[in-house]
Each structure stands twice: as C-alpha cells, then as structure tokens.
N, CA and C of each residue as an Amber inpcrd file, in Angstrom:
protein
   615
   3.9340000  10.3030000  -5.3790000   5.2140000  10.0780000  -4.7190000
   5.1600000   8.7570000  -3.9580000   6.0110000   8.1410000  -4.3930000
   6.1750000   6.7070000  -3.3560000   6.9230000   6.7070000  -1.7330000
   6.6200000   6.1450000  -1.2410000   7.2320000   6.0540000   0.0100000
   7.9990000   4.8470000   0.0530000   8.6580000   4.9920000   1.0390000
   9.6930000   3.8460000   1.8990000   8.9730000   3.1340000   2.6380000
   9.2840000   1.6950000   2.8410000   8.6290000   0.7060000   3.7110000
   8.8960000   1.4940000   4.9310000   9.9920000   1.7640000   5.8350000
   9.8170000   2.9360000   6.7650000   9.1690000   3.5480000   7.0160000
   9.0160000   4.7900000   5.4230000   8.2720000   5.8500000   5.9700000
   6.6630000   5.4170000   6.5190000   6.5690000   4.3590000   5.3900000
   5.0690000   4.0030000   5.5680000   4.3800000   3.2260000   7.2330000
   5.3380000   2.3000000   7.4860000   5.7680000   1.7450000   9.1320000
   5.0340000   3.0070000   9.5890000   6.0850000   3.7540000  10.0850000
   6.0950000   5.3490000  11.2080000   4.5870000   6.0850000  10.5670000
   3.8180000   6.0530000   9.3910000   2.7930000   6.6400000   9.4600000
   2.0010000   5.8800000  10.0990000   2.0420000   4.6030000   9.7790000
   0.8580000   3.4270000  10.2470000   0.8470000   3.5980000  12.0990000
   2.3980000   3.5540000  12.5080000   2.2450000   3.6940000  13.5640000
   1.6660000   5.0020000  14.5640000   2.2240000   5.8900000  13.9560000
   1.6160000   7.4070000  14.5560000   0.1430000   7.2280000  14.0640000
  -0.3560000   6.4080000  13.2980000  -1.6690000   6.8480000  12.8450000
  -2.4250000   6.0810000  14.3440000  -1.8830000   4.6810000  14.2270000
  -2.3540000   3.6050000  15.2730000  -2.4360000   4.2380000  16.5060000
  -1.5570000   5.3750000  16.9260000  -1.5110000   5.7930000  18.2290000
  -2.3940000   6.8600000  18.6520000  -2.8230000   7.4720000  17.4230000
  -3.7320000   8.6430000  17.4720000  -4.9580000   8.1280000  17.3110000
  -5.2370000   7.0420000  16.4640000  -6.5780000   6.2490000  16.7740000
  -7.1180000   5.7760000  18.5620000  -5.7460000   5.1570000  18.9550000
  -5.9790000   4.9750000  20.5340000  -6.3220000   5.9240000  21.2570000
  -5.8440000   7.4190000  21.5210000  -6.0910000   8.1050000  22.0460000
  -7.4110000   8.7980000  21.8330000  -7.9380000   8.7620000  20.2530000
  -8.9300000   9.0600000  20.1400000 -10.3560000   7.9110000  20.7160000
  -9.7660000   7.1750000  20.7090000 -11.0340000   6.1060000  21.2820000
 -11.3530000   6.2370000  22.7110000  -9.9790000   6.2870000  23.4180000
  -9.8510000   7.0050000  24.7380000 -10.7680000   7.8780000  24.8400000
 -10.5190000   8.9570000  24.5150000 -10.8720000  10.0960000  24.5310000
 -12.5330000  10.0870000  24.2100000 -13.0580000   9.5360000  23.5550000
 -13.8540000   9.2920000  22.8500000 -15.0960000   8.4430000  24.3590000
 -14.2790000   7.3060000  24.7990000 -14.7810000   6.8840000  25.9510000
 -15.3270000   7.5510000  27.2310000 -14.0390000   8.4370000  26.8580000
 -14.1100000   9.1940000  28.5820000 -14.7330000  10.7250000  28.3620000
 -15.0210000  11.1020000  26.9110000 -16.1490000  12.5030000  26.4990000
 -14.7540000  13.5350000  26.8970000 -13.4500000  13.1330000  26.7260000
 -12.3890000  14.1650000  26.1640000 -12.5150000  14.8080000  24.9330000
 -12.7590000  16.3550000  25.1920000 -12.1390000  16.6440000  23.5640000
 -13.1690000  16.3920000  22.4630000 -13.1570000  15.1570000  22.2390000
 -13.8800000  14.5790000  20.8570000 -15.2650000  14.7350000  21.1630000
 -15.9540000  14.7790000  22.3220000 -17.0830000  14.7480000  22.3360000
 -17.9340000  15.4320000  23.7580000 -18.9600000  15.5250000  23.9220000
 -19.6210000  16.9450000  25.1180000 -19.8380000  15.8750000  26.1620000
 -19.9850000  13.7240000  26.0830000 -20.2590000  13.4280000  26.5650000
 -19.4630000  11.5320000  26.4280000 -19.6580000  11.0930000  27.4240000
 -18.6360000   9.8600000  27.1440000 -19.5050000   8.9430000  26.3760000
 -18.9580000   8.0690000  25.1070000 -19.5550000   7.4790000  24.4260000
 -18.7400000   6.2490000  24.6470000 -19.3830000   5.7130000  25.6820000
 -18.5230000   4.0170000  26.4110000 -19.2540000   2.7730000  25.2720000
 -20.2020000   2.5880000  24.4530000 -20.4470000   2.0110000  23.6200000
 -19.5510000   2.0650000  22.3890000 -19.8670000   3.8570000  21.8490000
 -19.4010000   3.6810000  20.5450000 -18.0010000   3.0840000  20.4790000
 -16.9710000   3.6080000  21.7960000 -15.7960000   3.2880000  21.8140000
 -15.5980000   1.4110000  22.1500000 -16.3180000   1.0410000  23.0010000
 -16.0330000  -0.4020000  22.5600000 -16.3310000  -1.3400000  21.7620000
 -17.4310000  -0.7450000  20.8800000 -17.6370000  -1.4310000  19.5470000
 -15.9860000  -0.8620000  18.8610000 -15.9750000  -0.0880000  18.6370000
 -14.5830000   0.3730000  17.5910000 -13.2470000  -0.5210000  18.1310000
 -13.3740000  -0.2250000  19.3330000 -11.9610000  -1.3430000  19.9140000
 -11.8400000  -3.2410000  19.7160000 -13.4330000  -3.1640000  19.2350000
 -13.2150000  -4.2850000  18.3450000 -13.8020000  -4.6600000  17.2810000
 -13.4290000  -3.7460000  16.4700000 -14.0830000  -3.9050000  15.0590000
 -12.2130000  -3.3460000  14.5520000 -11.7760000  -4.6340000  13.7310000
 -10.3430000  -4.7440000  13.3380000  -9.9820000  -3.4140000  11.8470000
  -9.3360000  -2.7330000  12.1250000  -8.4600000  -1.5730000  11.6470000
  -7.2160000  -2.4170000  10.8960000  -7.1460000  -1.8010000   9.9120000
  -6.2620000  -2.3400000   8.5580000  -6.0170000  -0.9990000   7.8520000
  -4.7060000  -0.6720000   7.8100000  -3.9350000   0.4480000   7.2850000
  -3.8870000   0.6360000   5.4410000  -5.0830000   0.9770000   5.0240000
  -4.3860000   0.4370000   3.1510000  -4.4110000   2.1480000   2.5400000
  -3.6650000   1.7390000   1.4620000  -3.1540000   3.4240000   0.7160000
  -3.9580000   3.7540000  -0.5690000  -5.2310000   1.9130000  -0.5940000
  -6.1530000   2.8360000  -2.0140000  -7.2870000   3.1360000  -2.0620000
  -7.3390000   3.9560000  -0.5510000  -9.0210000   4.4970000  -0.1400000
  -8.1420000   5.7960000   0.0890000  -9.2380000   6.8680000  -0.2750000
  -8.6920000   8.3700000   0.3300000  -8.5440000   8.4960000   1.7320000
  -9.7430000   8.0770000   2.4780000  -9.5870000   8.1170000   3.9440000
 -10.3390000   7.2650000   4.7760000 -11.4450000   6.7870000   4.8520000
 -12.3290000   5.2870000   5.0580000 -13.1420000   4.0680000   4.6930000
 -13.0170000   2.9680000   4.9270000 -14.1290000   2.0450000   4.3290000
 -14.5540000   1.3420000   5.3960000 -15.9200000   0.9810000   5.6860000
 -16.3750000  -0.2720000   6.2860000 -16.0930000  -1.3380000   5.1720000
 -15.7280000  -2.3490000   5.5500000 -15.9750000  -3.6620000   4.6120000
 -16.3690000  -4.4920000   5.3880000 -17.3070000  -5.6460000   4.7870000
 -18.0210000  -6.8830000   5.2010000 -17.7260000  -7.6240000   3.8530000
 -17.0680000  -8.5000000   4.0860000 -16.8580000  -9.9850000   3.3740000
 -16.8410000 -11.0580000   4.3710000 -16.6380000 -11.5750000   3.4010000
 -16.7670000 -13.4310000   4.1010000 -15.5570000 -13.1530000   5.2480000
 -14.5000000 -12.7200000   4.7870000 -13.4280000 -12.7140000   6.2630000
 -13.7850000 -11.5680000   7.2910000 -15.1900000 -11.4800000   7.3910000
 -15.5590000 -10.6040000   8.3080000 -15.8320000  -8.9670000   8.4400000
 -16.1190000  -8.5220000   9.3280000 -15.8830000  -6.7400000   9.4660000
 -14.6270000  -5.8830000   9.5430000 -13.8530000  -4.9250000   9.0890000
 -12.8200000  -4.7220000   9.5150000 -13.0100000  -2.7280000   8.8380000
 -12.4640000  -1.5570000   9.3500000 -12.2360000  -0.6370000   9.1120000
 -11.2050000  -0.3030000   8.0930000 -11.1210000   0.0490000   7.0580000
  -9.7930000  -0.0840000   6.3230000  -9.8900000   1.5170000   6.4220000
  -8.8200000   2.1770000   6.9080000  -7.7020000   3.5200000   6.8250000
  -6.6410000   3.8890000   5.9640000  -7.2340000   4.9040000   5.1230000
  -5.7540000   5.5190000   5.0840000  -4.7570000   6.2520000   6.0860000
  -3.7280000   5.8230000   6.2710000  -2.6590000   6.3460000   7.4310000
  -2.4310000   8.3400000   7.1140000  -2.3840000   8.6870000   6.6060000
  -2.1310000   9.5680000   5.9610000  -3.2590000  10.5350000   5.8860000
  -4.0350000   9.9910000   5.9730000  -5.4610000  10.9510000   6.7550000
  -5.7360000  11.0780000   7.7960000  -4.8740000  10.5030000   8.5200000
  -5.0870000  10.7220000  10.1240000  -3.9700000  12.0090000  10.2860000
  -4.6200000  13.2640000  11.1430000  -3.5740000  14.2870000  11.5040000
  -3.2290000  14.0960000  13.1300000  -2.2550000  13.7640000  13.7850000
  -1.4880000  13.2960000  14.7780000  -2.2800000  14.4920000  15.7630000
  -2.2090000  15.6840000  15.2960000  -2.1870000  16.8470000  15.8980000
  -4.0400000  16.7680000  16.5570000  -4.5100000  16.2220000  15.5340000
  -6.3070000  16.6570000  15.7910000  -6.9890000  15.5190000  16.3900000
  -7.1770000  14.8030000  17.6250000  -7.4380000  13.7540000  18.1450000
  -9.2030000  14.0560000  17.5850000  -9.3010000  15.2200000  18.1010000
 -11.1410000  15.2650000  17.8490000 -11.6710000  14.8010000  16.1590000
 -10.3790000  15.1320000  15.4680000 -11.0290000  14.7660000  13.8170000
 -10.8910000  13.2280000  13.6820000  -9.8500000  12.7250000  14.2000000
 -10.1060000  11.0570000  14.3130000 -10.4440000  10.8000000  14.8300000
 -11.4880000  11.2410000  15.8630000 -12.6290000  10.6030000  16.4890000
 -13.5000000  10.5630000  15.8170000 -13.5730000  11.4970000  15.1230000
 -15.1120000  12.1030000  14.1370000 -15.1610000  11.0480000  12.9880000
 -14.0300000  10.6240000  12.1770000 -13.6780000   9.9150000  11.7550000
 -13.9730000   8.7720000  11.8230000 -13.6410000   7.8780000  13.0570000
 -13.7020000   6.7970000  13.5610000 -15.5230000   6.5260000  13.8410000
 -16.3820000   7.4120000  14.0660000 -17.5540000   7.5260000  14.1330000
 -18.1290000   7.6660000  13.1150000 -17.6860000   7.9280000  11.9870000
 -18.3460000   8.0410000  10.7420000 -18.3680000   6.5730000  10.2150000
 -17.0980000   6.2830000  10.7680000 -16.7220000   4.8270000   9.7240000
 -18.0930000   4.0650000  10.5780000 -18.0330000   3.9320000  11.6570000
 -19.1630000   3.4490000  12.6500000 -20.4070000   3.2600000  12.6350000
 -20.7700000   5.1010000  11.9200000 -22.5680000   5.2600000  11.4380000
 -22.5620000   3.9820000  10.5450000 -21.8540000   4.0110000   9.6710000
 -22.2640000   3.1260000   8.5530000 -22.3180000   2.0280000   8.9470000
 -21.6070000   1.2310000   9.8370000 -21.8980000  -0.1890000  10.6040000
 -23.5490000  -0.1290000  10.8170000 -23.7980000   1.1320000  11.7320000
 -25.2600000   0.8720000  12.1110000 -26.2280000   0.8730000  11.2700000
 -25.8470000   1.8520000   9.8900000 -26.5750000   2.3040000   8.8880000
 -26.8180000   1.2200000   8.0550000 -25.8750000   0.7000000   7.7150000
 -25.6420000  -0.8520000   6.8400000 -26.0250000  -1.9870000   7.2210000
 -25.9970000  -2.4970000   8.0830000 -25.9610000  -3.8620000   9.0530000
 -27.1690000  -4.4050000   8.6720000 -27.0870000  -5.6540000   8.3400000
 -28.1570000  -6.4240000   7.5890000 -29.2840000  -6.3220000   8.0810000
 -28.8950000  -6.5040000   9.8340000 -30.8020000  -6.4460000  10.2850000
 -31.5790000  -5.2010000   9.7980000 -31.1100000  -3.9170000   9.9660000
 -31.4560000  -2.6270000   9.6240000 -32.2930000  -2.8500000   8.1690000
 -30.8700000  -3.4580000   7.0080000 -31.6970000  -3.4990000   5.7060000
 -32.7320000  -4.5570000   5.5270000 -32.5780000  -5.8620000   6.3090000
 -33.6350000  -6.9780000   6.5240000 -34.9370000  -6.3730000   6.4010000
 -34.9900000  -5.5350000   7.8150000 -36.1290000  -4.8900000   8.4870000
 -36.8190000  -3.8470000   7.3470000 -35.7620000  -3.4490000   6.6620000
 -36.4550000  -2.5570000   5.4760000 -37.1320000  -3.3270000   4.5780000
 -36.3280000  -3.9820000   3.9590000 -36.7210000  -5.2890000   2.9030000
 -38.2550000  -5.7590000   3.5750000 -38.0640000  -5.7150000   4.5010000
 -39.6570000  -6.2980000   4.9550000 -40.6740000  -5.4180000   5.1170000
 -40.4110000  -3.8440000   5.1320000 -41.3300000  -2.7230000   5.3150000
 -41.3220000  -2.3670000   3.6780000 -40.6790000  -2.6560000   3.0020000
 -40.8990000  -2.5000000   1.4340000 -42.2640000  -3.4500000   1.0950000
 -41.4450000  -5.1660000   1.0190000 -42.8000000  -5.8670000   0.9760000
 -44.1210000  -5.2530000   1.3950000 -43.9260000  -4.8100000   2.2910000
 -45.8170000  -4.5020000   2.7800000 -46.7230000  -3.3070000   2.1790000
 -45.5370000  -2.4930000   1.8310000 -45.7630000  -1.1550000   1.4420000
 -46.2210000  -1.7690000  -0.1990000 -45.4830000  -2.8400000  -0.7470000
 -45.4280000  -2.7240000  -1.9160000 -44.3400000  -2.3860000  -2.7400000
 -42.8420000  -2.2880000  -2.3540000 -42.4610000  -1.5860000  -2.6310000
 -41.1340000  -2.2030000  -3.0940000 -40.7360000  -1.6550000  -4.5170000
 -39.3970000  -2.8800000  -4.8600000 -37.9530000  -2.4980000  -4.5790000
 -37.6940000  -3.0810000  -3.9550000 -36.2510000  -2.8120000  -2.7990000
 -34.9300000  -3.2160000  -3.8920000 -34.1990000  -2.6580000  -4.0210000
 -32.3290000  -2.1460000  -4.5250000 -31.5620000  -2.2040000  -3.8310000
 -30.7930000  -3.2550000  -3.5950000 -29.5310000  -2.9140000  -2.9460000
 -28.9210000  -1.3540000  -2.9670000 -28.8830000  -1.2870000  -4.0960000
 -27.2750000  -0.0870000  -4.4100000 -28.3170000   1.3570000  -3.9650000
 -29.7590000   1.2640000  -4.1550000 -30.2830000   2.5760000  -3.9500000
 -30.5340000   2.6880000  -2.1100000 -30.6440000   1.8580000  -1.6130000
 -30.3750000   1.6030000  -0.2490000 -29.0150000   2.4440000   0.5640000
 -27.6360000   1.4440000   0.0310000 -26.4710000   2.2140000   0.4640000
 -25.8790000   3.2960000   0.0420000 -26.8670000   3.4270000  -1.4390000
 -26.5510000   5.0470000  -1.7390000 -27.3380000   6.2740000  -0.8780000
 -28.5160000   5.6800000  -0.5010000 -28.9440000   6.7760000   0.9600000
 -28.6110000   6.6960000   2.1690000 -28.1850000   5.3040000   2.7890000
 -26.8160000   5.1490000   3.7770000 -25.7770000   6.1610000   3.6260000
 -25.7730000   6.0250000   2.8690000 -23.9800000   7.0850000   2.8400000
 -24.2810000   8.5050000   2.7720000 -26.0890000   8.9660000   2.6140000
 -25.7650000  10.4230000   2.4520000 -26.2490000  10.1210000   3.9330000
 -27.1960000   9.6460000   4.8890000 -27.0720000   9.5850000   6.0320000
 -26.3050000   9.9400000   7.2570000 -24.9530000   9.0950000   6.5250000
 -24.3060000   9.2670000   7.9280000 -23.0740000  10.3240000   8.1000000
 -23.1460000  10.5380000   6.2390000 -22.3940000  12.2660000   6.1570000
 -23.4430000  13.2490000   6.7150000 -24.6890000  13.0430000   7.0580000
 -25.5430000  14.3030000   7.6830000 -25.3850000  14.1250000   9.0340000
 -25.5200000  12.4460000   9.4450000 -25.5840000  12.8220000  11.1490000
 -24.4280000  12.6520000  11.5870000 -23.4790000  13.1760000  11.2380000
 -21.8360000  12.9260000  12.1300000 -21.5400000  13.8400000  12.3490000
 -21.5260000  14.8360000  12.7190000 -20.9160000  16.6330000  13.1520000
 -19.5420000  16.2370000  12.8900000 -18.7620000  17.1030000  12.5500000
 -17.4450000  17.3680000  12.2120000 -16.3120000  16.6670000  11.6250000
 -17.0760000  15.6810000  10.6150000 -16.7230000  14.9150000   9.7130000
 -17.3160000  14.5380000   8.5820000 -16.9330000  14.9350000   7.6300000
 -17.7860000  14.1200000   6.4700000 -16.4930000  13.1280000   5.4110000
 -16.5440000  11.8750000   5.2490000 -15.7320000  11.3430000   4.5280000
 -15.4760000  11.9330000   2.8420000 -14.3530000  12.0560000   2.2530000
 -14.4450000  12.7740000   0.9720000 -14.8600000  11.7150000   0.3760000
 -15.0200000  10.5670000   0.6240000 -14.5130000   8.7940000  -0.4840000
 -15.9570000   8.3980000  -0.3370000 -17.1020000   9.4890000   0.1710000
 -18.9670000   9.1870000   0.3020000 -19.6050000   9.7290000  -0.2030000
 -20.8240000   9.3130000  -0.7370000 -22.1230000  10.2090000  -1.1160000
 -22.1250000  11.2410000  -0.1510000 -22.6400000  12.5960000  -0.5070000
 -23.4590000  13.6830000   0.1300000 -24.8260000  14.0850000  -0.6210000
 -25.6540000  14.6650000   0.4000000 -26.6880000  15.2850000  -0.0340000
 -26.4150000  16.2410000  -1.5900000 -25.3940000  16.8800000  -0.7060000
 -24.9800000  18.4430000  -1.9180000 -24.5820000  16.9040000  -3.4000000
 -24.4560000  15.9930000  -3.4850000 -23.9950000  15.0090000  -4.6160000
 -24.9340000  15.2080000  -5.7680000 -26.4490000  15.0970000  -4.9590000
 -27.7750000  14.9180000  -5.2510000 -27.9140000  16.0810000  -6.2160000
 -27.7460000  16.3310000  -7.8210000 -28.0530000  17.2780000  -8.2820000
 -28.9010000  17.5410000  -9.1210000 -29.1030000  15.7080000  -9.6200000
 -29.9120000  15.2300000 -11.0920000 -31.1620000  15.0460000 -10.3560000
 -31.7330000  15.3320000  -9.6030000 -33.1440000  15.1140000  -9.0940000
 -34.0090000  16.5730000  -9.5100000 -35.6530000  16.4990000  -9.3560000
 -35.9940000  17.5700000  -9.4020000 -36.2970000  17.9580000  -7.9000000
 -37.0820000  19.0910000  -7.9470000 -37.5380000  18.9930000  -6.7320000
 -38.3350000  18.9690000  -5.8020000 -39.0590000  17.9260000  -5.8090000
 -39.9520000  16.9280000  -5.2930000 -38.4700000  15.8050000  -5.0270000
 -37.8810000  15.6820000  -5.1330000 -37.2600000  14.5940000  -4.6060000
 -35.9000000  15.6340000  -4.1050000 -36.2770000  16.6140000  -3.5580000
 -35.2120000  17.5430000  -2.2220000 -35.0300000  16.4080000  -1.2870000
 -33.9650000  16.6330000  -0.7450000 -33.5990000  15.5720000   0.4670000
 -33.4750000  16.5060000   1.6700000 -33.8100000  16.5980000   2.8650000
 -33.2760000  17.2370000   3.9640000 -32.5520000  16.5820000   4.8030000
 -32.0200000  17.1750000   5.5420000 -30.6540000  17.0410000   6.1010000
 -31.2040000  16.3700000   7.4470000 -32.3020000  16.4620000   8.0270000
 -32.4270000  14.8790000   8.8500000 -33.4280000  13.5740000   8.4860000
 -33.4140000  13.3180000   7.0980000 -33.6620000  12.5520000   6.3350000
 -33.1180000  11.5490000   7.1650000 -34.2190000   9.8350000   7.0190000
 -33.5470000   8.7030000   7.6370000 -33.0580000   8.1510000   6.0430000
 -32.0010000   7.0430000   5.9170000 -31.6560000   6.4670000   4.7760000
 -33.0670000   5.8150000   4.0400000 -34.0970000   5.4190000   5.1280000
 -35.5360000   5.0210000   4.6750000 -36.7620000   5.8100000   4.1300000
 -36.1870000   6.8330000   4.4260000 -37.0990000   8.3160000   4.1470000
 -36.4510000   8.8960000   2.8930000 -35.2290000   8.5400000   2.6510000
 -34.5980000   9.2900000   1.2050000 -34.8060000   7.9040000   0.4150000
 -34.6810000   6.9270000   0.5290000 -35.4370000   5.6010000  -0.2700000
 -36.5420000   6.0740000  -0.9290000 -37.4060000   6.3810000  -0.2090000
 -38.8700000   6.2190000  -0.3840000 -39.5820000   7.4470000  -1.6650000
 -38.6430000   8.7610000  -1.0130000 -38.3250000   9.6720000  -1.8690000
 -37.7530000   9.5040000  -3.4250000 -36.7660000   8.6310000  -3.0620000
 -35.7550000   8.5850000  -4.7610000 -36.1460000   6.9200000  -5.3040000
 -36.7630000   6.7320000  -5.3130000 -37.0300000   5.3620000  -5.4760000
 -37.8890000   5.7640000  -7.1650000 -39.1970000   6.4380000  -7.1490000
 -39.2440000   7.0170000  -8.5830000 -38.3050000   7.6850000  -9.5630000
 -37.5280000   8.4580000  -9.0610000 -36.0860000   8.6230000  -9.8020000
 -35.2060000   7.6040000 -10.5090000 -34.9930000   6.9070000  -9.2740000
 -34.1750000   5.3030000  -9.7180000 -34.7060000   4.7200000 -10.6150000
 -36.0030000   4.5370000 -10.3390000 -36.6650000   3.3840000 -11.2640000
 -36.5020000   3.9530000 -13.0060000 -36.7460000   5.5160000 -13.5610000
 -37.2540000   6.4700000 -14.1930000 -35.4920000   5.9730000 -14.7190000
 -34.3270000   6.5850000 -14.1550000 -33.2360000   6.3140000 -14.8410000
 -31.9560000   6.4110000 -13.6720000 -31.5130000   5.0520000 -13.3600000
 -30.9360000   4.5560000 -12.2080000 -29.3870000   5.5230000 -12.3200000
 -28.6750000   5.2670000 -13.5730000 -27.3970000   5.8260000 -13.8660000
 -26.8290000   6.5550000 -13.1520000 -27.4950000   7.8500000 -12.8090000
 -27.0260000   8.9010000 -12.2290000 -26.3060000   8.7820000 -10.8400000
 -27.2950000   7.7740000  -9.9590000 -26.9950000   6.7780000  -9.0420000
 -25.7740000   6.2300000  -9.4500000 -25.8050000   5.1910000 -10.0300000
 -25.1250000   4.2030000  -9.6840000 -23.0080000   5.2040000 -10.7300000
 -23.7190000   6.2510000 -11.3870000 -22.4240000   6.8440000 -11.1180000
 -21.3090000   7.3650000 -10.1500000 -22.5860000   7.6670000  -9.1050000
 -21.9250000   8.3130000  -7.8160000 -21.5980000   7.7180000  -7.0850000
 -22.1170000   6.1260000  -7.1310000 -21.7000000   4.9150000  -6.6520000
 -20.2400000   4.8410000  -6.8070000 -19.9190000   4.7440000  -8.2400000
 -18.8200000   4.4300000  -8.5480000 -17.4630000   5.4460000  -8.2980000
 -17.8360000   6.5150000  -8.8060000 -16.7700000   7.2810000  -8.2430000
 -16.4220000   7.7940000  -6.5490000 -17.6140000   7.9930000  -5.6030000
 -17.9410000   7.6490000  -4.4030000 -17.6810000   6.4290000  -3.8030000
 -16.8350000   5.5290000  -4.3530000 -16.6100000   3.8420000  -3.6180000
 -16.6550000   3.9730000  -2.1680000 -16.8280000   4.2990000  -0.9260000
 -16.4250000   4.6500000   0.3470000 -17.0200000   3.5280000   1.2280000
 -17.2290000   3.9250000   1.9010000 -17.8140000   3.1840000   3.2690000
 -18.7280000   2.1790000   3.0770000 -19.5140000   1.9460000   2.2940000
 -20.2990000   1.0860000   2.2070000 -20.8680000   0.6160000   0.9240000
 -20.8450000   1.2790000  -0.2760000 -21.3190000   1.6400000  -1.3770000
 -21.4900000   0.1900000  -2.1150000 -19.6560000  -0.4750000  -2.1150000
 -19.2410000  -1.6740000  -2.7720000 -19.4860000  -2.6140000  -1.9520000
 -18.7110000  -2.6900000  -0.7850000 -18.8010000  -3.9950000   0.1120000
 -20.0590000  -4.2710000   0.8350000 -21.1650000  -3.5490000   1.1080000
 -21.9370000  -3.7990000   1.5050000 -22.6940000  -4.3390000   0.7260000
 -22.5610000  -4.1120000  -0.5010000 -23.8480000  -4.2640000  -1.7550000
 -23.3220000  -6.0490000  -2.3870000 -22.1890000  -6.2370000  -2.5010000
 -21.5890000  -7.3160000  -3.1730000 -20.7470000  -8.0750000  -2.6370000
 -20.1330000  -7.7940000  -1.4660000 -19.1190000  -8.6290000  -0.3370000
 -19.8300000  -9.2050000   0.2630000 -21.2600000  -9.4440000   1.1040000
 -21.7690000 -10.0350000   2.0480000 -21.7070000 -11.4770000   1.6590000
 -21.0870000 -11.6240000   2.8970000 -21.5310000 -13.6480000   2.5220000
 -22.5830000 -14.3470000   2.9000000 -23.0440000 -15.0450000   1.7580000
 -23.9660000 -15.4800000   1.9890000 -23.9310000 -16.7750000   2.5320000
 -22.5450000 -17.4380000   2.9140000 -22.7280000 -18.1880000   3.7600000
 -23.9430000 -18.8510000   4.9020000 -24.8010000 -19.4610000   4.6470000
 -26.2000000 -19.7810000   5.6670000 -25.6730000 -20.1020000   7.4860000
 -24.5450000 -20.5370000   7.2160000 -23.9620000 -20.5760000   8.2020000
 -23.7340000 -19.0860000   9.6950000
C-alpha cells in the first residue's frame, strides 16, 4: 500500500517525537531502563537519524558522508517509549560492535594468533552479538544465533559469546564453505552487515 506525502510527514513526525522522549527517558533511567544511561543517550543525540521506507526497522551506516541511523517510521509504536529505546540501543551496540578500532584491534589479535581475518565473517558475528546483548529488542533486518543452523556442533554459539569468540569458533566453517554465511548476509542486510563491510571510506584523510 502506498502512502501520501502527508501520511508519510505525520509518521516521520510522531516517529521523531517518540525517539525524543525515548532518549529522554533513556537519560534520566525512565521506563526504558533500571538506570540512567547519560552516555548512551548523548552519543544517540548525535549520531544523525534519517527516516527511509527500505529497511524493515534499522541500519547503522558508515560511508564516506559519515555515520547516520537510518529508521523505518513505521516501526516505531508511539505507544511503547521502552521498545524505542531498546531499539535505539540496538542500533547503538552495533556502533560499538562495528567501529573500526574494535575490528583494527582484532585484525591485529588475528595476525598474532595466526589467523586469517574476513570482513563479512566479522560483521556476521557482530550482528548475532548485539541481538544477544540488548534485552528487549532484537532487530528482524539481523543475524541471530537461532539463524546459525548449518553448523555442527562444535561450532554451538552461546548466548554470551563476544563477536571475537564466535569468530574464532566459525572461522573453520567459513573457510570449509563460506555460502551459508554470506547467504544470511544477504537476506539479513541490517545494521551492519553491508555498510560496514563495503561503505567505509577509505579516505587517509
């Protein structure tokens, strides 16, 4: 069903307003959370939010024009401030989960180990990551653990697995026959999967 430039306006906006309150809220340990999270909320208040309609419900992106949250409006429920908080924190893990120094620092604990480092098998254990550590959110548009079906088991994942600890684990899998991966990649596009792996600029600057 298509919408009206209107209708679409009034979602963007009710969405925009329920994001605020949730950041609020979020600051001051209303509701969304047992305790005030004055960081997470001012990283989010400036990390730029962009309303688009061809993600189910979140993306981090990093390109050359920078960091920005892309939303679907329409996944935000007006009514549930605590689920767009949860939300807004998920999109977030993955900032921390993703962020170059994090994978730098890996890239360099691979070298020593020996060990041959993948982009895409990297942010494919990012993303089951930060669907495990976010309580009361999991993005539909991400990898999950439960995704994980083509493995045997010796390569079980548990649920406080670091993204470096499920690497290390699926890394013989990958190598053995990557596909299975990089399917879930594809139909999973979410938070980090694409833009993290192929948007970064490499600008030296």
């Amino acid at each position: 069903m298509t919408i009206t430039e209107k209708e679409w306006s009034d979602m963007c906006d009710m969405a925009r307003m329920t994001i605020s309150r949730a950041i609020i809220h979020m600051r001051t340990g209303l509701f969304s959370t047992s305790r005030a999270d004055t960081l997470h909320a001012a990283l989010l208040e400036r990390l730029p939010i962009k309303f688009v309609s061809h993600c189910a419900e979140t993306r981090l992106v990093l390109n050359k024009e920078g960091i920005s949250i892309q939303i679907n409006p329409s996944s935000i429920d007006s009514t549930d401030v605590p689920a767009c908080s949860a939300k807004l924190r998920h999109a977030e893990q993955h900032f921390f989960l993703s962020h170059p120094t994090r994978k730098r620092n890996f890239i360099k604990q691979c070298a020593v180990e020996s060990l041959p480092f993948h982009d895409e098998l990297f942010h494919f254990c990012a993303d089951i990551e930060a669907n495990e550590f976010i309580s009361g959110h999991a993005d539909s548009n991400t990898i999950k653990r439960e995704h994980v079906v083509f493995t045997e088991k010796e390569y079980t994942l548990s649920k406080a697995m670091s993204a470096e600890a499920m690497y290390r684990i699926l890394l013989p899998k990958w190598q053995e026959d990557n596909a299975p991966f990089l399917a879930l990649l594809r139909q999973y596009n979410g938070s980090c999967s694409k833009e993290w792996c192929h948007q970064v600029s490499r600008d030296t600057n």
